[in-house]
C-alpha positions as CSV (number, residue, x, y, z in Angstrom):
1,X,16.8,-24.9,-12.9
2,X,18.9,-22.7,-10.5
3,X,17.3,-20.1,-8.6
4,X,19.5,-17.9,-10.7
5,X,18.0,-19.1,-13.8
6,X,14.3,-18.5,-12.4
7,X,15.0,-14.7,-11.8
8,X,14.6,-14.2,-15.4
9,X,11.4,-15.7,-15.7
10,X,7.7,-14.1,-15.4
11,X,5.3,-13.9,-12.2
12,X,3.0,-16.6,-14.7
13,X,6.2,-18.6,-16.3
14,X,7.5,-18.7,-12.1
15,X,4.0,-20.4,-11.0
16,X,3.7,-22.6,-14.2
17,X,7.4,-23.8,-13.1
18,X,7.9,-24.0,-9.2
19,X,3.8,-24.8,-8.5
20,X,3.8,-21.4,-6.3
21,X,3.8,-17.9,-6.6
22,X,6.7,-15.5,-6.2
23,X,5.7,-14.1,-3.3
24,X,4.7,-17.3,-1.8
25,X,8.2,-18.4,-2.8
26,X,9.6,-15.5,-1.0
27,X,8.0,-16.2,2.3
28,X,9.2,-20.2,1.8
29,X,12.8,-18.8,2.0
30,X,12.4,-16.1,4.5
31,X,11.3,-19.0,7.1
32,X,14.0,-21.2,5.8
33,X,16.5,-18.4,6.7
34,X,15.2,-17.8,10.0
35,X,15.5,-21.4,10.7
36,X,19.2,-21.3,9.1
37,X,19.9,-18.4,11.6
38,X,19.4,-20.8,14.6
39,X,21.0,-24.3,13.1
40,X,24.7,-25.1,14.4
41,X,27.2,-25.4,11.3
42,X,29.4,-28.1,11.2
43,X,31.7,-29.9,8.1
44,X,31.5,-28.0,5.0
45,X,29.5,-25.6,3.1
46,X,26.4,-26.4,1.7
47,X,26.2,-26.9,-1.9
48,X,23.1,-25.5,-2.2
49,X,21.8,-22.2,-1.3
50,X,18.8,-21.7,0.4
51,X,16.5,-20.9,-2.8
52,X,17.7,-23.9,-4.4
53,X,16.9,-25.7,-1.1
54,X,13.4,-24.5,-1.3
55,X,13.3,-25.0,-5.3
56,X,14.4,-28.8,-5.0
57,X,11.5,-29.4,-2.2
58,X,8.8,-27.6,-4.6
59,X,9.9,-29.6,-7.2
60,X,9.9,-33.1,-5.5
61,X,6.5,-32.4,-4.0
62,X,5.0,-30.6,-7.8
63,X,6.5,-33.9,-9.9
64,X,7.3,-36.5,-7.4
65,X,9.8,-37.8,-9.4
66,X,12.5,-39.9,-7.5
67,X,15.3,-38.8,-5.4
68,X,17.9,-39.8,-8.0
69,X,16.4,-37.9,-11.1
70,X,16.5,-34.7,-8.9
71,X,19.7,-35.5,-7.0
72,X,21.0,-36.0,-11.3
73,X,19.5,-32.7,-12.2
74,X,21.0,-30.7,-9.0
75,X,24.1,-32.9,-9.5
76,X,24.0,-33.4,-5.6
77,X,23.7,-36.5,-4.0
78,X,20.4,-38.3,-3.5
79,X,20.8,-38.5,0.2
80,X,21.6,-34.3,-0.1
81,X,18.4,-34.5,-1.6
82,X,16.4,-36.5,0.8
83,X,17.9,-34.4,3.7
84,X,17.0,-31.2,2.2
85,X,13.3,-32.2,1.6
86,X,12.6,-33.4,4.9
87,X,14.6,-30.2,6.5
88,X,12.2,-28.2,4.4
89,X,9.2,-29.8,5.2
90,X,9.6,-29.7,9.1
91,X,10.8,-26.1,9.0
92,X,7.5,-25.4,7.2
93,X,5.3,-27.9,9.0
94,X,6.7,-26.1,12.4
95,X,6.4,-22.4,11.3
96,X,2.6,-22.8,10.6
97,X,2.3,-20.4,8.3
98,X,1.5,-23.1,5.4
99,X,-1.3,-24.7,6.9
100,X,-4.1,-26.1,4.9
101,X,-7.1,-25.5,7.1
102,X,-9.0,-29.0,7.8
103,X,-12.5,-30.5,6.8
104,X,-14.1,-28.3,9.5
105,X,-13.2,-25.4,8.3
106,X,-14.8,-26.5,4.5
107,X,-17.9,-27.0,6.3
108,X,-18.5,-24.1,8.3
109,X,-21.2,-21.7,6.2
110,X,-19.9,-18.4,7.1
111,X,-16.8,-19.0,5.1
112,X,-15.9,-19.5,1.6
113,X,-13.1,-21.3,1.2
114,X,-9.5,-19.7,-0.3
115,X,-7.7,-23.0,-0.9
116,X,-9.2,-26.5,-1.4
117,X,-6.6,-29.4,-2.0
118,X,-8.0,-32.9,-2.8
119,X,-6.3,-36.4,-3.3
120,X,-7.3,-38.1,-6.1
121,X,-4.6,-40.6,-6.2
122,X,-6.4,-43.9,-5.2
123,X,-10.1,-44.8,-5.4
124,X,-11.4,-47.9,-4.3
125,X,-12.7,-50.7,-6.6
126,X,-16.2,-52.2,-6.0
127,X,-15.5,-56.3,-6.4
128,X,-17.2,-59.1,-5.4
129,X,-16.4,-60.8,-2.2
130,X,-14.9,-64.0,-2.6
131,X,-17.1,-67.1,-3.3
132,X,-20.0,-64.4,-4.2
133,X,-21.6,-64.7,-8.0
């Protein structure tokens, strides 16, 4: 879906969709534009804009689905897409301004947390050691 196609949407429909809010989303492309401001031009055009740039990372990291289904959906190719997500996420990395703090800041009593993110992708199985009953 187009960022074009998005404008239509609800605040709540917008969040269920990208995995952000719209403000959020707003702030992802105004870094993205000052980091556009500074980078050197060369070949042709882009084909996508800088919302759809933004909107293809969010979607990779919301679905991890592979390069190819998104590169098939954008109707890019999958090394556009690859290229855009990494751009993305060093622009945003370097800005700091989407940091998660770390497990310090969980533990310090003064503060509540805003944001808590966990991996819960892998958990380790308990098995026997070899030659134990």
């Amino acid at each position: 879906m187009r960022y074009e196609q998005t404008l239509r949407l609800s605040n709540r429909e917008f969040k269920r969709l990208v995995g952000v809010q719209r403000h959020t989303f707003n702030q992802i492309v105004n870094v993205l534009q000052d980091a556009a401001s500074h980078r050197q031009t060369r070949g042709s055009s882009k084909k996508l804009c800088l919302e759809d740039q933004a909107l293809v990372c969010l979607t990779y990291w919301r679905e991890y689905r592979t390069y190819f289904h998104i590169a098939s959906d954008w109707q890019v190719s999958q090394a556009t897409v690859c290229r855009t997500v990494h751009w993305v996420e060093n622009i945003l990395v370097n800005s700091g301004r989407f940091r998660l703090g770390g497990k310090k800041s969980l533990l310090a009593p003064s503060k509540t947390p805003k944001t808590v993110a966990m991996d819960v992708t892998e958990s380790p199985i308990e098995r026997p050691k070899y030659g134990q009953k």
